[in-house]
Backbone as JSON Lines, residues from 0, in Angstrom:
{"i":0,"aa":"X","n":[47.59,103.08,0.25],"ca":[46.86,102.13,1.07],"c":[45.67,102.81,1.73]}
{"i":1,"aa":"X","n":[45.74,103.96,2.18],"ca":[44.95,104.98,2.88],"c":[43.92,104.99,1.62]}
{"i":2,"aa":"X","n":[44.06,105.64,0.69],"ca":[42.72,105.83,-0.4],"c":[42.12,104.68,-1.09]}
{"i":3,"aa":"X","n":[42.73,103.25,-0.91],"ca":[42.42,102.2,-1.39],"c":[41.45,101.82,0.12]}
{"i":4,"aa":"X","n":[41.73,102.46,1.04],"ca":[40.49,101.89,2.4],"c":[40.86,100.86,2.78]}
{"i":5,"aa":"X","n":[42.37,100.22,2.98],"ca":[42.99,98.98,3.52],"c":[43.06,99.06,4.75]}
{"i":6,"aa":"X","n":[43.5,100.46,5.03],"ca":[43.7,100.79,6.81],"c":[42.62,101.13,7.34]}
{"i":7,"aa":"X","n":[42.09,100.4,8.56],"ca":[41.2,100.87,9.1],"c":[41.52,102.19,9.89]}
{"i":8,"aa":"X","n":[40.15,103.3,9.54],"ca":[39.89,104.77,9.84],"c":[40.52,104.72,11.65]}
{"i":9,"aa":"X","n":[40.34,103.87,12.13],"ca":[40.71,104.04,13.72],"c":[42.6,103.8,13.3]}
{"i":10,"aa":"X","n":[43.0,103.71,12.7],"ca":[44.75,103.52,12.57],"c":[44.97,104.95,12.08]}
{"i":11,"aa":"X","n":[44.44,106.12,11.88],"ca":[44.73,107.05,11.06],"c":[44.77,108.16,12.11]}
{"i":12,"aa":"X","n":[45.44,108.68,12.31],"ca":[45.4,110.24,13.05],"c":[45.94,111.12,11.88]}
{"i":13,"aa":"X","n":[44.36,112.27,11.45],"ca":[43.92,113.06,10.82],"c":[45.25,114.22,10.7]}
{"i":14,"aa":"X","n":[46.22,114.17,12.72],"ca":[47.2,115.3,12.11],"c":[48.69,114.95,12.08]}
{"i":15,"aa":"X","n":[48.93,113.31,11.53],"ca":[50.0,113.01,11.2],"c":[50.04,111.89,10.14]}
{"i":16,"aa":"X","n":[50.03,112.37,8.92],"ca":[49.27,111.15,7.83],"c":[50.66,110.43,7.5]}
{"i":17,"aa":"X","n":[51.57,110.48,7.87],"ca":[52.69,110.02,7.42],"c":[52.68,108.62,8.11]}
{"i":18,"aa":"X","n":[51.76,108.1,9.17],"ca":[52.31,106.95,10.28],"c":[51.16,106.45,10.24]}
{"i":19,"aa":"X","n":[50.45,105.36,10.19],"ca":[49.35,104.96,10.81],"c":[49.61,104.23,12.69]}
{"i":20,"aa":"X","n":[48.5,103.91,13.04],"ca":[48.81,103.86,14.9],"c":[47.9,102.14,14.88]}
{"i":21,"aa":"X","n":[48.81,101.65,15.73],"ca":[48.38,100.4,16.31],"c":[47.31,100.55,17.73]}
{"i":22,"aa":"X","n":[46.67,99.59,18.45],"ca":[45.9,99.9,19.18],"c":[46.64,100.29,20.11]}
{"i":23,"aa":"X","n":[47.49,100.19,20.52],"ca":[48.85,100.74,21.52],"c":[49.23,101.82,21.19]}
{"i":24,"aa":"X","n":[48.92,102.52,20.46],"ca":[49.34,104.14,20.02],"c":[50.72,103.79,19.58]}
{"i":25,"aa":"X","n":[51.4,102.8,18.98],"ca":[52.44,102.76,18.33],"c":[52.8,103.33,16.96]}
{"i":26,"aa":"X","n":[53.84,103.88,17.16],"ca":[53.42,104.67,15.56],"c":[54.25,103.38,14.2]}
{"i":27,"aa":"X","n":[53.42,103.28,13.21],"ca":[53.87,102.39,12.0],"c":[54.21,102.96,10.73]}
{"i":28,"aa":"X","n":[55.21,102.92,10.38],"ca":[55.36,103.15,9.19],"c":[55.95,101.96,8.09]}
{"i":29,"aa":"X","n":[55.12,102.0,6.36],"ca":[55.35,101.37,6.29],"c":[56.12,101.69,4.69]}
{"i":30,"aa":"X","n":[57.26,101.1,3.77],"ca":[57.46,102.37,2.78],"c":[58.39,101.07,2.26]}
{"i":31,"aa":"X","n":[59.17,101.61,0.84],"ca":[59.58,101.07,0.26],"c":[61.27,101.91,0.34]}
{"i":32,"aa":"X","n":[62.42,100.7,0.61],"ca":[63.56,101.29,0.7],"c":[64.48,100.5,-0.15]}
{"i":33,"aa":"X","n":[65.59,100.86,-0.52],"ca":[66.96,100.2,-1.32],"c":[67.89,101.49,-0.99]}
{"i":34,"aa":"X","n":[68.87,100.66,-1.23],"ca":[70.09,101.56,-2.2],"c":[70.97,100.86,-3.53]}
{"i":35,"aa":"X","n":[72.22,101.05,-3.58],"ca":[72.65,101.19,-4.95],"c":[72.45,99.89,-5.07]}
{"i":36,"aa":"X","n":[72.55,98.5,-4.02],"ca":[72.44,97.11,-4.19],"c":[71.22,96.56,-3.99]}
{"i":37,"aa":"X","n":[70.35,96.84,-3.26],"ca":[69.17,96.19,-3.46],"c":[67.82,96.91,-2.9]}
{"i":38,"aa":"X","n":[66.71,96.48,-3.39],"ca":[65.73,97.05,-2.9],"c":[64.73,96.15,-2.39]}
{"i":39,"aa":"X","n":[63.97,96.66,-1.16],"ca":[63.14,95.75,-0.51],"c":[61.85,96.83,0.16]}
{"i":40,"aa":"X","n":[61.11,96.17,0.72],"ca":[60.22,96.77,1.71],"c":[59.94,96.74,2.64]}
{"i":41,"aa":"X","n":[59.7,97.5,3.85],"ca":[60.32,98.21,5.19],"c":[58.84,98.34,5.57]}
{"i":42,"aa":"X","n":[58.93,97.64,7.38],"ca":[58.17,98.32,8.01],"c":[58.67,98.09,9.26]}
{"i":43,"aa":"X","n":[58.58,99.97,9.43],"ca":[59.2,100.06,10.93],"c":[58.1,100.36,12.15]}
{"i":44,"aa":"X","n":[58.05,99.38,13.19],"ca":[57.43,100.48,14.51],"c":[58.13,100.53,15.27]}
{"i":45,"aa":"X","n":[57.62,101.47,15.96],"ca":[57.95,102.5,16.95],"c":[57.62,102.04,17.98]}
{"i":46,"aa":"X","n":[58.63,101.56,19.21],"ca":[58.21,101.08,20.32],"c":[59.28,101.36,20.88]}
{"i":47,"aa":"X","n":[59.28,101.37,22.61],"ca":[60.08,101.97,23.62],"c":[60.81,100.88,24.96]}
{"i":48,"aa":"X","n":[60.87,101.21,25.73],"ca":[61.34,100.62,26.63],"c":[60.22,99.63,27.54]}
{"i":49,"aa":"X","n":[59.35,100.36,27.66],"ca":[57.83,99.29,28.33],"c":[57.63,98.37,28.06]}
{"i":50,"aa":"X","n":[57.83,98.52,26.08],"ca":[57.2,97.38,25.4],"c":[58.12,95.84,24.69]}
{"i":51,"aa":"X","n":[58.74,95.33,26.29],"ca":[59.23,94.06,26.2],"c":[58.23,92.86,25.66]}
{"i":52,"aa":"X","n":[56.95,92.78,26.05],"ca":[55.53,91.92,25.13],"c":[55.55,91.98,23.45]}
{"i":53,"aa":"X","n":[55.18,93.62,23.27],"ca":[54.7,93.64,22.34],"c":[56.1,93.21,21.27]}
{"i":54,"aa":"X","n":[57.3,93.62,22.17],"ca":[58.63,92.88,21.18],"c":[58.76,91.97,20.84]}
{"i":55,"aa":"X","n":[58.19,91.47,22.05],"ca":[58.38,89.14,21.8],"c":[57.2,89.02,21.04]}
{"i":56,"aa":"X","n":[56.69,90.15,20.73],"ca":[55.03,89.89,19.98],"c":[55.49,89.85,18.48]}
{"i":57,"aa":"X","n":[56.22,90.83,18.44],"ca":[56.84,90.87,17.16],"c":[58.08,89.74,16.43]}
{"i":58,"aa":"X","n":[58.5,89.56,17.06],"ca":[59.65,88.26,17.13],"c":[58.97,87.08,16.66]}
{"i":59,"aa":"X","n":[57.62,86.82,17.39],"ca":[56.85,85.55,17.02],"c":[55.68,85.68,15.76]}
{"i":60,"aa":"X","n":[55.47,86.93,15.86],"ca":[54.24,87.05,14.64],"c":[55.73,86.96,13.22]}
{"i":61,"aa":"X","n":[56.9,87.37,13.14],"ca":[58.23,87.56,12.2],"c":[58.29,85.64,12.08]}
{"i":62,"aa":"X","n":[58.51,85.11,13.34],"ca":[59.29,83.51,13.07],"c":[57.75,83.44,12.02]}
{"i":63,"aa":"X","n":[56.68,82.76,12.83],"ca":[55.56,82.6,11.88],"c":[55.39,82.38,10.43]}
{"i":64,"aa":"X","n":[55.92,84.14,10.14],"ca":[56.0,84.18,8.75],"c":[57.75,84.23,8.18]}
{"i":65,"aa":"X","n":[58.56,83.41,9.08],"ca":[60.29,83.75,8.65],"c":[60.38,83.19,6.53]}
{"i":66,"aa":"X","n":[59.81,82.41,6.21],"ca":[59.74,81.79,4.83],"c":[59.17,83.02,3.93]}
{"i":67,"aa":"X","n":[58.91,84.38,4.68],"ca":[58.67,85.47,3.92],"c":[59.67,86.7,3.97]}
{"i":68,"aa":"X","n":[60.29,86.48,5.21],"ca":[61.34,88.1,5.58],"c":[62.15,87.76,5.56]}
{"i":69,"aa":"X","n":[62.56,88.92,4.78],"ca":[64.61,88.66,4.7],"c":[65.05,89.02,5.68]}
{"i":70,"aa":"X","n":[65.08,89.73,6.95],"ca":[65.23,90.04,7.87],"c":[64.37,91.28,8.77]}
{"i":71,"aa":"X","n":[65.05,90.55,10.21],"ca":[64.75,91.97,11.44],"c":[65.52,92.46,12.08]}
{"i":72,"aa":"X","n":[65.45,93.56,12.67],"ca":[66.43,94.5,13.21],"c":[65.93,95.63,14.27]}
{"i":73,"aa":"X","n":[66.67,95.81,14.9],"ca":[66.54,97.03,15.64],"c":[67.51,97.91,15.63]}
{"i":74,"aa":"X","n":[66.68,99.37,15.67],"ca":[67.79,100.77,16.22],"c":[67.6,101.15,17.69]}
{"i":75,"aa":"X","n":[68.11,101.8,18.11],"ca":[67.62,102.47,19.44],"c":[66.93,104.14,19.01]}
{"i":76,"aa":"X","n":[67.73,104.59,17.82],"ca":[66.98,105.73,17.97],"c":[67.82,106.1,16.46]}
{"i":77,"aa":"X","n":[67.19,107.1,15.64],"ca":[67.53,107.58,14.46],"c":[69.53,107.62,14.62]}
{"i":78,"aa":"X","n":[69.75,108.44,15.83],"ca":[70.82,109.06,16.28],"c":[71.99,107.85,16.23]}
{"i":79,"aa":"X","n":[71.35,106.73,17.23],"ca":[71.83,105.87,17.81],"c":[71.51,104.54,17.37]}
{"i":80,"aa":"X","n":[72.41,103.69,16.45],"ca":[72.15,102.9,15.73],"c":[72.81,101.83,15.82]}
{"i":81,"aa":"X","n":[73.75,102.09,16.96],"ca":[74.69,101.19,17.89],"c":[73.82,99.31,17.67]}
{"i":82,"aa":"X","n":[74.9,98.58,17.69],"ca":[74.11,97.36,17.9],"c":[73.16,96.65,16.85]}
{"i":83,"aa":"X","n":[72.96,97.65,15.83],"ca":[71.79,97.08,14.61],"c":[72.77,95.59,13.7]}
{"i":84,"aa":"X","n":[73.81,95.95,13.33],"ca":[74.35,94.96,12.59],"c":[74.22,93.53,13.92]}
{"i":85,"aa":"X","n":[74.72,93.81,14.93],"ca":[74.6,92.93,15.81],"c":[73.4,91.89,16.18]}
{"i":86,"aa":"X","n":[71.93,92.85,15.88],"ca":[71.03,92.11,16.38],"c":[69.79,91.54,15.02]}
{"i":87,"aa":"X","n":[70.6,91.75,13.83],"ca":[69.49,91.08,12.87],"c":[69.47,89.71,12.81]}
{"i":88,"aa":"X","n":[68.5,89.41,12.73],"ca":[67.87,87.96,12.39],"c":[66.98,88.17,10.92]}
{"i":89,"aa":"X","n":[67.17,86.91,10.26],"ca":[67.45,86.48,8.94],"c":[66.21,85.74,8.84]}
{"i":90,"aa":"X","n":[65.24,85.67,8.04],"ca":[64.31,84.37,7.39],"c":[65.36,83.36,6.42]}
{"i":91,"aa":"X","n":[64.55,82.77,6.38],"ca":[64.72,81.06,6.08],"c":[65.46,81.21,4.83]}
{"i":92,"aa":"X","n":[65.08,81.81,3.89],"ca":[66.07,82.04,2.64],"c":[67.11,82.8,3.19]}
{"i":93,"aa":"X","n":[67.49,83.43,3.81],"ca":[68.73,83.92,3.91],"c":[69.99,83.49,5.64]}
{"i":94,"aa":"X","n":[69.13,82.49,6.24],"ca":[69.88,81.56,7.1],"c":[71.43,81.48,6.34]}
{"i":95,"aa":"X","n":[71.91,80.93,7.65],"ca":[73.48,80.6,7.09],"c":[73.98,80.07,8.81]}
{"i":96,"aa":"X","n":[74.83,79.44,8.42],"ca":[76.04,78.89,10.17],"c":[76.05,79.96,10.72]}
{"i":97,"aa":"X","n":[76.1,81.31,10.18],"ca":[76.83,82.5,10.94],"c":[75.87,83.78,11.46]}
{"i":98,"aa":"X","n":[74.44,82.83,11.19],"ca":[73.28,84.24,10.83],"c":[72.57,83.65,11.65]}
{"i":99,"aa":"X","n":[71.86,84.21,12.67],"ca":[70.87,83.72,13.4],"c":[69.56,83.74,12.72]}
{"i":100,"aa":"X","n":[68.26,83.07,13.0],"ca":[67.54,82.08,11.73],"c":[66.45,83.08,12.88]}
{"i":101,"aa":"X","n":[64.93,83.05,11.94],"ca":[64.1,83.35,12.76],"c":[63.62,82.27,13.29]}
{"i":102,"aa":"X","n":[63.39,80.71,11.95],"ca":[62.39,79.92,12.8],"c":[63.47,79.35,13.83]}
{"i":103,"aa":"X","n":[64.38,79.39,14.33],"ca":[65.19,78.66,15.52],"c":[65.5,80.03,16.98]}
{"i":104,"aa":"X","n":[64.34,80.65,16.77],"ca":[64.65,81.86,18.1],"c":[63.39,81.22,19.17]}
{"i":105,"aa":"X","n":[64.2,81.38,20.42],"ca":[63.57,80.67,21.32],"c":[63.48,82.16,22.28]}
{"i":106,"aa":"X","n":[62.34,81.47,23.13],"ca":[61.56,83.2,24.02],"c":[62.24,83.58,24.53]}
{"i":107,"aa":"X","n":[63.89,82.99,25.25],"ca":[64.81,83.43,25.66],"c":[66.13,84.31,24.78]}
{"i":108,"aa":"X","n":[65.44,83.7,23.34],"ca":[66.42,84.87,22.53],"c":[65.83,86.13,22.32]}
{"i":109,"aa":"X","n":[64.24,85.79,22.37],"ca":[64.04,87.31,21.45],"c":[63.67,87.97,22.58]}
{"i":110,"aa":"X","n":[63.92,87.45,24.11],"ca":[63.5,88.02,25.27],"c":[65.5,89.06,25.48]}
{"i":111,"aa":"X","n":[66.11,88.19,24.95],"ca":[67.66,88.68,24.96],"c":[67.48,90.11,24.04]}
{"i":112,"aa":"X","n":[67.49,90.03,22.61],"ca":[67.73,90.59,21.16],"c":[66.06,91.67,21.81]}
{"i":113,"aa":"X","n":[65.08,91.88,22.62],"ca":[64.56,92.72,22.79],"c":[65.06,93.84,23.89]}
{"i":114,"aa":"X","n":[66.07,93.28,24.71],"ca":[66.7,94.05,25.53],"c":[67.31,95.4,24.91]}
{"i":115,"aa":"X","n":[67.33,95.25,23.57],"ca":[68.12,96.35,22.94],"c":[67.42,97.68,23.13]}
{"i":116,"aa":"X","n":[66.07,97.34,23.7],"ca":[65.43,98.89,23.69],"c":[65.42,99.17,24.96]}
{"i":117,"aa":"X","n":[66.01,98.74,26.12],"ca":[66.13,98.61,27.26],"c":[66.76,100.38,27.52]}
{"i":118,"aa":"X","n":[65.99,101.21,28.3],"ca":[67.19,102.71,28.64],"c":[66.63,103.56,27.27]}
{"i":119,"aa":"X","n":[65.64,103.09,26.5],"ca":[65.67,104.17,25.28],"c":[64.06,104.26,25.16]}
{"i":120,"aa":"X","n":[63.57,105.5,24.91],"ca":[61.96,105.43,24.4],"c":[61.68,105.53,22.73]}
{"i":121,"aa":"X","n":[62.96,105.38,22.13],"ca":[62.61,106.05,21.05],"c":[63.39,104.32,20.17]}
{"i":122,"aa":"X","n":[62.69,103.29,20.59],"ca":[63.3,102.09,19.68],"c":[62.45,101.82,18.53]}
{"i":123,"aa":"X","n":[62.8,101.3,17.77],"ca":[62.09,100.93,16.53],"c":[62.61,99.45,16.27]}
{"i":124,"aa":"X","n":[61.67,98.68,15.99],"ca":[61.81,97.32,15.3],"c":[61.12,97.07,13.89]}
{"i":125,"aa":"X","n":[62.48,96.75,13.12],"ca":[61.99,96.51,11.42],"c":[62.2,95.19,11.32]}
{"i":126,"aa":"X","n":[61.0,95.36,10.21],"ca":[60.58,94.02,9.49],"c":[61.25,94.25,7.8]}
{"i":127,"aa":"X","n":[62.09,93.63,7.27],"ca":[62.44,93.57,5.79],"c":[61.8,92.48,4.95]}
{"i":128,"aa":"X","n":[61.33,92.71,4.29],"ca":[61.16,91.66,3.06],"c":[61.01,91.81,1.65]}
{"i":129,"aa":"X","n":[60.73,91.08,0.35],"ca":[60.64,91.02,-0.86],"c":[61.68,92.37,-1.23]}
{"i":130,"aa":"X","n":[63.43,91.25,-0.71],"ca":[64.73,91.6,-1.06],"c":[65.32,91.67,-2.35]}
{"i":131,"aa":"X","n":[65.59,92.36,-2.86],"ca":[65.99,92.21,-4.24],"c":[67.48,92.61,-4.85]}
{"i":132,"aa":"X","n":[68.51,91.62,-4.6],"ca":[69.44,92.3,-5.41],"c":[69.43,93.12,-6.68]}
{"i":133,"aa":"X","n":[70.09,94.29,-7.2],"ca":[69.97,94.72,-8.15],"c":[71.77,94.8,-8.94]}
{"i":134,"aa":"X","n":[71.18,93.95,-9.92],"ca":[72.52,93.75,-10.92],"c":[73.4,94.55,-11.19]}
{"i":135,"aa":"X","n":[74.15,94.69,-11.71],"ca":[75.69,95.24,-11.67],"c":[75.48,95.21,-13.55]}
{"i":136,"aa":"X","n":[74.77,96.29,-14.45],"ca":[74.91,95.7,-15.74],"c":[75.08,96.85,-16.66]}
């Protein structure tokens, strides 16, 4: 993305090419993940305890586009991963009775489901999408 000139030169710090930076100095990464069942693509940022806004920022720019992500999630920290099964939310193809939906999150949920970074500087909120089971053949 960097040599194709997609990211703008102000997202780039010259001595960590692995992350590009939001105007908030948030660090982004963005990469392609699976394992033995499926593969999808991942983008995680990096945000802390301050950033209760920019969470509900994220929550609403995610509902927006929910008819595109298979889901969101949070960790508290690489270490500490407590709570992740607990707090994903699902796009529209993968809703269910038992799965909380993105387009039905109200500012009081994702003001709830952002509390998770509450006590930690080191939270991250992912975005999943273009999910792909991989066959059994």
């Amino acid at each position: 993305m960097n040599k194709l000139g997609t990211i703008p030169p102000e997202m780039i710090d010259e001595n960590d090419r692995e992350y590009i930076y939001d105007v908030f100095g948030n660090k982004i990464l963005i990469n392609f993940s699976g394992d033995s069942k499926a593969d999808y693509k991942r983008m995680q940022i990096y945000i802390g305890d301050s950033t209760r806004d920019m969470c509900i920022n994220l929550f609403q720019m995610a509902k927006l586009r929910s008819g595109l992500i298979w889901q969101t999630l949070f960790t508290r920290s690489t270490e500490d991963v407590s709570g992740e099964f607990a707090n994903r939310v699902f796009g529209d193809a993968y809703c269910t009775r038992v799965r909380t939906c993105l387009k039905d999150l109200t500012l009081d949920k994702m003001d709830e489901l952002c509390s998770a970074c509450t006590g930690t500087t080191e939270c991250s909120f992912y975005i999943l999408w273009d999910f792909q089971e991989i066959s059994e053949s």
